[in-house]
MARBA-3410 file (N, C-alpha, C, O; in Angstrom, 1 decimal):
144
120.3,110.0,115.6,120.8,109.5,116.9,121.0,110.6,117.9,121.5,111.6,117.6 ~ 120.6,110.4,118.8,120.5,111.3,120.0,121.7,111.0,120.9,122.1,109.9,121.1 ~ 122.3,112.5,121.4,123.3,112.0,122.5,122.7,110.9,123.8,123.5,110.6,124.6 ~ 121.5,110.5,124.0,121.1,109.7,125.2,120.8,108.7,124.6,120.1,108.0,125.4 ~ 121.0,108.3,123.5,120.5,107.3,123.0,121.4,106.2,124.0,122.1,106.7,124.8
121.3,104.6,123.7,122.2,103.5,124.5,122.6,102.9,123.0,121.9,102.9,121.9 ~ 123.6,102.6,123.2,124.0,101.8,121.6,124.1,99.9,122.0,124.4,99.4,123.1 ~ 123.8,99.3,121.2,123.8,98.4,122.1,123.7,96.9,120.7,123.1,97.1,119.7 ~ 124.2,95.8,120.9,124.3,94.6,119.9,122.9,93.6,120.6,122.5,93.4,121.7 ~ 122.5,93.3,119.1,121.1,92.6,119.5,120.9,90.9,119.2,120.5,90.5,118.2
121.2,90.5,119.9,121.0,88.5,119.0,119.7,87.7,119.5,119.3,87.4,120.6 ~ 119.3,87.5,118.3,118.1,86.6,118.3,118.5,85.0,118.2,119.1,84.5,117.2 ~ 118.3,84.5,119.0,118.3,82.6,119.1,119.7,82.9,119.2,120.2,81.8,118.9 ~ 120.9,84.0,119.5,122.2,83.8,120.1,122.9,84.2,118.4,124.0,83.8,118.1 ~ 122.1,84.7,117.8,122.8,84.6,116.3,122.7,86.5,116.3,121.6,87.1,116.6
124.0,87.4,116.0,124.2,88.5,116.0,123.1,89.1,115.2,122.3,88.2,114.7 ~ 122.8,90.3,115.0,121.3,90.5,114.4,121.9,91.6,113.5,122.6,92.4,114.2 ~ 121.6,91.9,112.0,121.7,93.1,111.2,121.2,93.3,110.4,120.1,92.9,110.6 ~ 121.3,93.9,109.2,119.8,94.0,107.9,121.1,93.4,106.8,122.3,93.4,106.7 ~ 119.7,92.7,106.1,120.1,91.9,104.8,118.8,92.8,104.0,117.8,93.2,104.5
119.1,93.0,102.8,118.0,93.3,101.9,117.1,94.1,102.3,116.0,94.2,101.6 ~ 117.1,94.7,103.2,116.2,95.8,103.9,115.4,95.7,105.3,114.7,96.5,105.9 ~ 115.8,93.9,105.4,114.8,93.5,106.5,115.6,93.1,107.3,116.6,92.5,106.9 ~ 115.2,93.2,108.6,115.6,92.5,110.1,116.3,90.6,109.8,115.7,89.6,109.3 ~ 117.3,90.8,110.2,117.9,89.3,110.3,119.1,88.9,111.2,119.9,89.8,111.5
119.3,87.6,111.5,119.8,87.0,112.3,121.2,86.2,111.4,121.0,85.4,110.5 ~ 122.4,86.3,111.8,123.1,86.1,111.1,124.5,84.7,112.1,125.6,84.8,112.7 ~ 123.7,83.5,111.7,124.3,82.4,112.8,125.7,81.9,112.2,126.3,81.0,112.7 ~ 126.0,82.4,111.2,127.3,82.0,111.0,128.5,82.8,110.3,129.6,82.5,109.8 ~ 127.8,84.0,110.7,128.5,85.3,110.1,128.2,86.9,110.9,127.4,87.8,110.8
129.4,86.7,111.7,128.8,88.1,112.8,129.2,89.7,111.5,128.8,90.8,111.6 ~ 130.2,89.1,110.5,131.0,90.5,110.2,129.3,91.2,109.4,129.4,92.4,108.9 ~ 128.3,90.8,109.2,127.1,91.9,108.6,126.1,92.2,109.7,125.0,92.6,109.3 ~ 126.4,92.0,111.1,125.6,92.5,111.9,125.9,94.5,112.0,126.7,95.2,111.4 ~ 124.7,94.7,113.1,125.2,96.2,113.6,124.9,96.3,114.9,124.3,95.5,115.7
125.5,97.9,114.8,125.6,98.1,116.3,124.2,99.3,115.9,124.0,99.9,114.8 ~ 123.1,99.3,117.4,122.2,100.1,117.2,122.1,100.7,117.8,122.2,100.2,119.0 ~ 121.8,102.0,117.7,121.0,102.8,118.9,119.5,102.8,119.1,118.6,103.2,118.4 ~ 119.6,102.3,120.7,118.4,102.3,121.1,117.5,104.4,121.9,118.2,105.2,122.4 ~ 116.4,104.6,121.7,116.2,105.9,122.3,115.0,106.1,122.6,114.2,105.7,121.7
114.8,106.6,123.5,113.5,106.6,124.0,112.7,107.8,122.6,113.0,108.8,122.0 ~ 111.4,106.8,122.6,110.4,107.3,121.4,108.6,106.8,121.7,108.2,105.7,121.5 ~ 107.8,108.0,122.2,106.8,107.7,122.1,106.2,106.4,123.2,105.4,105.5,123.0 ~ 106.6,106.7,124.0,106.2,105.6,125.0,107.0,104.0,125.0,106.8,103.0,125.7 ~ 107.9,104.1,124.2,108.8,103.2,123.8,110.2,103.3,123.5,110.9,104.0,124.2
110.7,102.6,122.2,112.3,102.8,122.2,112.0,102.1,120.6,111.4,101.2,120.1 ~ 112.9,103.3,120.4,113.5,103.3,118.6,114.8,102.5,118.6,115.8,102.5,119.3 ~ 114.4,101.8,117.6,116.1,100.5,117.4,116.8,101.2,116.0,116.5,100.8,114.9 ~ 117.6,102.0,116.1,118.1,102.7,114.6,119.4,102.1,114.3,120.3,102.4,115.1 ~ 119.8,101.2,113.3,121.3,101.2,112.8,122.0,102.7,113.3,121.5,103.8,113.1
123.0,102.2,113.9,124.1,103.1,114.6,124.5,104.2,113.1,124.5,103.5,112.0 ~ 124.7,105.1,113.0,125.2,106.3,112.4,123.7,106.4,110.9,123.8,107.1,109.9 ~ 123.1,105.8,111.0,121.9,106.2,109.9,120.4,106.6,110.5,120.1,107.1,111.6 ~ 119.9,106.5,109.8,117.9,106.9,110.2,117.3,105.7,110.0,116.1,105.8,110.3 ~ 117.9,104.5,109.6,116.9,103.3,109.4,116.9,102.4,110.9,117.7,101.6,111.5
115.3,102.9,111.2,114.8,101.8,111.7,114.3,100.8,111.8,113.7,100.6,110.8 ~ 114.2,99.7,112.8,113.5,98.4,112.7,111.9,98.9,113.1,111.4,99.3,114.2 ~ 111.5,98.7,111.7,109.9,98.5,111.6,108.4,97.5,111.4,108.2,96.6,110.5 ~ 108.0,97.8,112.1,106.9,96.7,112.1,105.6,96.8,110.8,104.5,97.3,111.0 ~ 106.0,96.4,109.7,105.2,96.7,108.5,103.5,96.3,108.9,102.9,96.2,107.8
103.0,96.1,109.6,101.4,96.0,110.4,101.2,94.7,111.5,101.7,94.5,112.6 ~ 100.3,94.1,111.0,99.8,93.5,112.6,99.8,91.8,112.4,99.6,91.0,113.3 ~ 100.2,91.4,110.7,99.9,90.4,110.6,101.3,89.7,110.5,102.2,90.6,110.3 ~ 101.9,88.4,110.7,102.9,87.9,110.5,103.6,88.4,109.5,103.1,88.2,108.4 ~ 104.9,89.1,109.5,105.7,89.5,108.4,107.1,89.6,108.7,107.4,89.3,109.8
108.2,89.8,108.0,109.5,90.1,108.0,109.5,91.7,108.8,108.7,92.5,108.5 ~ 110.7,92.1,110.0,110.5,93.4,110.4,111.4,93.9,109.3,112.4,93.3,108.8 ~ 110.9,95.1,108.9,111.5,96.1,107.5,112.8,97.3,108.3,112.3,97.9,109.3 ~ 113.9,97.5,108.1,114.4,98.3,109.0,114.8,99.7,107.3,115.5,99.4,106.2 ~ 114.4,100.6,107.5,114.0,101.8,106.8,113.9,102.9,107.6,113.4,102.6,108.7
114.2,104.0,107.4,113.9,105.6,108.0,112.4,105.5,108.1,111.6,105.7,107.2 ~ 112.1,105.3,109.5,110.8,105.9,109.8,110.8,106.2,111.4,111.2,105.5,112.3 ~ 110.1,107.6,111.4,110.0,107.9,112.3,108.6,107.7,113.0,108.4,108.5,113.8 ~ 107.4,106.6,112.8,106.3,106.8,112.6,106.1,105.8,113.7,107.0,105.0,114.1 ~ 104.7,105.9,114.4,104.6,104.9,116.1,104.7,103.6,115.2,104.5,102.7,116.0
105.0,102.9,113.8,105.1,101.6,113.7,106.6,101.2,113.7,106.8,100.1,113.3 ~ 107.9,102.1,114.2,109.0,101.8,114.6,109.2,102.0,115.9,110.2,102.3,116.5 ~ 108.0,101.7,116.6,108.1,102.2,118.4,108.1,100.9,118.7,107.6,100.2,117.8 ~ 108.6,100.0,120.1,109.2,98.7,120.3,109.1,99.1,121.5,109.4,100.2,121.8 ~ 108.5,97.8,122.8,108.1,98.0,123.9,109.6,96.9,124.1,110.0,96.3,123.1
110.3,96.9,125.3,111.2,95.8,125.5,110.5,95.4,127.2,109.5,95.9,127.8 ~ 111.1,94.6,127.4,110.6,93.6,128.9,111.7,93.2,129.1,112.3,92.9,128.1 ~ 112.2,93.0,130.3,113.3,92.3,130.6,112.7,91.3,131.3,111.8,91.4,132.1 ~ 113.4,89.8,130.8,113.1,88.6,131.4,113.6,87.9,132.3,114.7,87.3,132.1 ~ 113.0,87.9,133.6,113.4,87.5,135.2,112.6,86.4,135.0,111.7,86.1,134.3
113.9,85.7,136.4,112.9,84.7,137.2,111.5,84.5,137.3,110.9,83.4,137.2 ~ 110.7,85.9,137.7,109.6,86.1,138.0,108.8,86.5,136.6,107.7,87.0,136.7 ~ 109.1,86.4,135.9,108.2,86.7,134.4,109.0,88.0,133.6,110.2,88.3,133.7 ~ 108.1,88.8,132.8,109.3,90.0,132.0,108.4,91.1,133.0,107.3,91.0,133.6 ~ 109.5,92.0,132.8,109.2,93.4,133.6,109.1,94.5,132.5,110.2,94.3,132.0
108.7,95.3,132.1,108.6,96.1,131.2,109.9,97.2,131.6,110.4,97.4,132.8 ~ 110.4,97.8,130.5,112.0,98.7,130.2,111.0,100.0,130.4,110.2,100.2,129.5 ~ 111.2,100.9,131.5,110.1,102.2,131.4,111.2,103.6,130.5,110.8,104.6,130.1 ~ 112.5,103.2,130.5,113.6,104.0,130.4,114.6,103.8,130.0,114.7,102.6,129.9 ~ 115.8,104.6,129.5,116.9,103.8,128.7,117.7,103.5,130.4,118.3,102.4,130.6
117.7,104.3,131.2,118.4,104.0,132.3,117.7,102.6,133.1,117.9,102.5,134.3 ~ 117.2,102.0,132.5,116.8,100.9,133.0,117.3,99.7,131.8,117.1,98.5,132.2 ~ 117.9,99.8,130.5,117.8,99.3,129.9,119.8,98.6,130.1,120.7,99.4,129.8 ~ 120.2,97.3,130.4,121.2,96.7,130.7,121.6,95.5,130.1,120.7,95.0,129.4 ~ 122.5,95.0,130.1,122.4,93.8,129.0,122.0,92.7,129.7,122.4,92.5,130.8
121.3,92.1,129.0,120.6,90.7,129.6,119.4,90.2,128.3,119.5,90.6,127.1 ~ 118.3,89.4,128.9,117.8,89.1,128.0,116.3,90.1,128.0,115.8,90.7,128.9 ~ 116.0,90.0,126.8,114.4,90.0,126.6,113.4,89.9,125.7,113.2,88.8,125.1 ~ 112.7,90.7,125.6,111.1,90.2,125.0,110.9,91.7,123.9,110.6,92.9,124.3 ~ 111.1,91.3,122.9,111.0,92.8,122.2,109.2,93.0,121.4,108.9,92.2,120.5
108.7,93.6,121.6,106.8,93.6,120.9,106.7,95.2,120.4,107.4,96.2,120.4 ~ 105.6,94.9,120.0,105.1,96.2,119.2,104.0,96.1,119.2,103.7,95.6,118.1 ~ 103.2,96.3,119.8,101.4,96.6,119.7,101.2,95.1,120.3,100.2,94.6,120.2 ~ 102.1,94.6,120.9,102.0,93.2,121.5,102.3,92.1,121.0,102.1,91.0,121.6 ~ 102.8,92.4,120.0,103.4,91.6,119.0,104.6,91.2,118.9,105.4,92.0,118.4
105.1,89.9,119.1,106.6,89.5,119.8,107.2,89.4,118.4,106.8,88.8,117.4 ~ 108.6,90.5,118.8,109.3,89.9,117.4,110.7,89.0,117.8,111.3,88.9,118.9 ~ 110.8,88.5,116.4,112.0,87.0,116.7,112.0,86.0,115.5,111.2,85.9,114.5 ~ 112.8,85.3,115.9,112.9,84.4,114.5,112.0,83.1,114.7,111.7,82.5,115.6 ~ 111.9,83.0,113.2,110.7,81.6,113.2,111.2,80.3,114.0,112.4,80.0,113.9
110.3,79.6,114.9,110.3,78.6,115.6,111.3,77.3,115.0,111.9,76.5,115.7 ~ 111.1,77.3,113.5,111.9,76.4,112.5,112.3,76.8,111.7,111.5,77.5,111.0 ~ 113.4,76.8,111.4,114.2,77.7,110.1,115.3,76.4,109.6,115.7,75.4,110.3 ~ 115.8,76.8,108.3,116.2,75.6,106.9,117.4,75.7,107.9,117.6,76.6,108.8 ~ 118.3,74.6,107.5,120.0,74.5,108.6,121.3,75.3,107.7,122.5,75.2,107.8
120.4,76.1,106.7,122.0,76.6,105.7,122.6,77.6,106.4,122.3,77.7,107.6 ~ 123.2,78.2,106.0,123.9,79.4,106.9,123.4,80.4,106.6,123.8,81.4,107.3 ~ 122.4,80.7,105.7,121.9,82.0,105.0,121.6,83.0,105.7,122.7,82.8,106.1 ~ 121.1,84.0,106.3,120.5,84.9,107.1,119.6,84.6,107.3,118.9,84.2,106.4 ~ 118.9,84.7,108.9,117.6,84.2,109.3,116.9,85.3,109.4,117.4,86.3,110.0
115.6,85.5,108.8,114.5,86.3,108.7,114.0,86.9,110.5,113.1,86.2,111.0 ~ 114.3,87.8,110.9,113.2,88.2,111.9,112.0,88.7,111.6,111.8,89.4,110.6 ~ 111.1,88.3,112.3,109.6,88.6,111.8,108.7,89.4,113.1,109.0,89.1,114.3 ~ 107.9,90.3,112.9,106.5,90.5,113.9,105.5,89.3,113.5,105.1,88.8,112.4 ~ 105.2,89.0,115.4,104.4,88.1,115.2,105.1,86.4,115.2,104.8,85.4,114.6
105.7,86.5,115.7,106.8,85.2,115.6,105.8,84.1,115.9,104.7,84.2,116.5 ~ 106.4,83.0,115.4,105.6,81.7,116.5,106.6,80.9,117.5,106.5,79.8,118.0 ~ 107.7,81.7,117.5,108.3,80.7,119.1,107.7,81.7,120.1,107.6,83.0,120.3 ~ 107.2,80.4,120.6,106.8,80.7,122.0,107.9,81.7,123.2,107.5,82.6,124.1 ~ 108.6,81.4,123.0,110.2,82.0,123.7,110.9,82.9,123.1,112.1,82.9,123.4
110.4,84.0,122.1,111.2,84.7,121.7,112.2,85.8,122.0,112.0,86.9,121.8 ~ 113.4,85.0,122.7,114.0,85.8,123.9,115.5,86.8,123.1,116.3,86.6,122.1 ~ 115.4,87.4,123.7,116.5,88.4,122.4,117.9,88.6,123.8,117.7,88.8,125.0 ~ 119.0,88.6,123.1,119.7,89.2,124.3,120.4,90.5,123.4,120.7,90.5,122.2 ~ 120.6,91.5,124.4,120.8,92.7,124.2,122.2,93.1,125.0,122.3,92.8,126.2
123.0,93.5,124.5,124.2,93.5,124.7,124.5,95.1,124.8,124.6,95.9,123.8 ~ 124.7,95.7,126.3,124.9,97.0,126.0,126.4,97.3,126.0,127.3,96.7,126.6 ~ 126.4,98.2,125.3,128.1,98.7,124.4,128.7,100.0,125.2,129.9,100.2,125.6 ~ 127.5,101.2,125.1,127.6,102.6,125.7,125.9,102.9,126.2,125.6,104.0,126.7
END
């Protein structure tokens, strides 16, 4: 974690977001296993790292999957964000551009977010690359 990094809480479909079992998830009826992340500029993008560790949210390739969050420093933990306006998403060029509201989080173009339909138990919801809602709108909650 970098002193410029932005730390910041992330929820998918409004459900706090943290790792279960090694993979990205969405937690709708249980905020105490979410985290706080640092976001930092990486490679033409921004690294999403659990706050005080090396594990990032990673995009395991190109095809529909669970995002894996693991120590990697490699362009498949690099994450483009977009902020979404009235007028369509605007791409995040910088952390000093980066504020809380909502957005559009991709990787090689690839929207990540939780599945369109998911079971009604309380379990942890799976974030995936490659989502199929159409709207996969994340809000980002900045902290520092």
């Amino acid at each position: 974690m970098s002193e410029h990094d932005r730390i910041v809480r992330l929820y998918a479909k409004g459900a706090p977001v943290g790792v279960h079992e090694g993979r990205l998830a969405a937690f709708p009826d249980d905020g105490r296993h979410t985290a706080e992340w640092a976001v930092g500029a990486a490679d033409g993008g921004f690294r999403l790292t659990v706050k005080g560790t090396e594990d990032s949210v990673t995009a395991p390739g190109t095809d529909r999957a669970p995002a894996l969050v693991r120590p990697d420093a490699s362009p498949a933990s690099v994450w483009r964000l977009h902020r979404v306006t009235p007028d369509g998403a605007e791409p995040v060029r910088s952390l000093a551009g980066l504020t809380t509201g909502t957005y559009v989080l991709t990787h090689n173009g690839l929207a990540l977010g939780r599945d369109l339909f998911e079971d009604r138990s309380p379990d942890p919801k799976p974030v995936v690359v490659r989502t199929d809602d159409r709207e996969p709108h994340w809000t980002v909650e900045v902290l520092v």
